[in-house]
Each structure stands twice: as C-alpha cells, then as structure tokens.
N, C-alpha and C positions, 0 to 999 in steps of 0.2 A: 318469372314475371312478377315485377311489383304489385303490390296490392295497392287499391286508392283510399290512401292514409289521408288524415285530411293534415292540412298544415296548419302550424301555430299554435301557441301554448295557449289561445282561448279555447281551440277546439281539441286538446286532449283529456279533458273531463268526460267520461265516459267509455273510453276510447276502447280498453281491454274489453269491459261487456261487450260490447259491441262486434270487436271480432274474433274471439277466444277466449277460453281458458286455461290456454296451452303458456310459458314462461316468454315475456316479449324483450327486445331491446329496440329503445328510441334511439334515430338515429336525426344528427341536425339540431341539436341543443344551441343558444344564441347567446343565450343569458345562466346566471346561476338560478334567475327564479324558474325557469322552464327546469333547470337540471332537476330545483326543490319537485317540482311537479312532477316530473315524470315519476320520481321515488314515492311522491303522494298516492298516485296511482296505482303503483303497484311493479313500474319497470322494471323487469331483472338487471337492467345495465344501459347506459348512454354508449352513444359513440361521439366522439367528437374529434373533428379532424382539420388540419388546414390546408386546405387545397389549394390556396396562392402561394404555400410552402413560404410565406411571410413570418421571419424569420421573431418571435417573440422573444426574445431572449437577447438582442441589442446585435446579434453578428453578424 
C-alpha cells in the first residue's frame, strides 16, 4: 500500500524527517533540479522511467 508522499520538488524539503530514518528512494524525478534535490535531501536513489516507452534516443 502506497504511502501519501506529497508531490513535487517544492514539497520534498523535509520529507525523510517526516516519514523515516530508514534509507528512501524518490520515485517520478521531472527535472535534473528535482534529481539535485532529492540527493540534497538525503535520497538513497531516484527512479526514473518512461512509461510512453517514448523512444529518446531518435528510433
């Protein structure tokens, strides 16, 4: 069962105090300044994924 993570890289400022201090990974990174932050914070790891399977790489 998901936890109610808040969204958006104005509301991850806090975010580990608040629910742990067990090792976390942010999932749904948009931007590289959110990737900066999550690592600001203290995130063990991003996830990032693309789920249009929008092929980045021109093929």
């Amino acid at each position: 069962m998901p936890l109610p993570f808040p969204s958006g890289g104005k509301e991850m400022d806090g975010l580990p105090e608040k629910m742990t201090e067990l090792p976390f990974i942010l999932k749904g990174m948009m931007t590289a300044r959110e990737a900066e932050m999550a690592v600001e914070i203290g995130a063990a790891g991003i996830v990032v994924s693309n789920h249009d399977h929008v092929h980045t790489n021109g093929r």
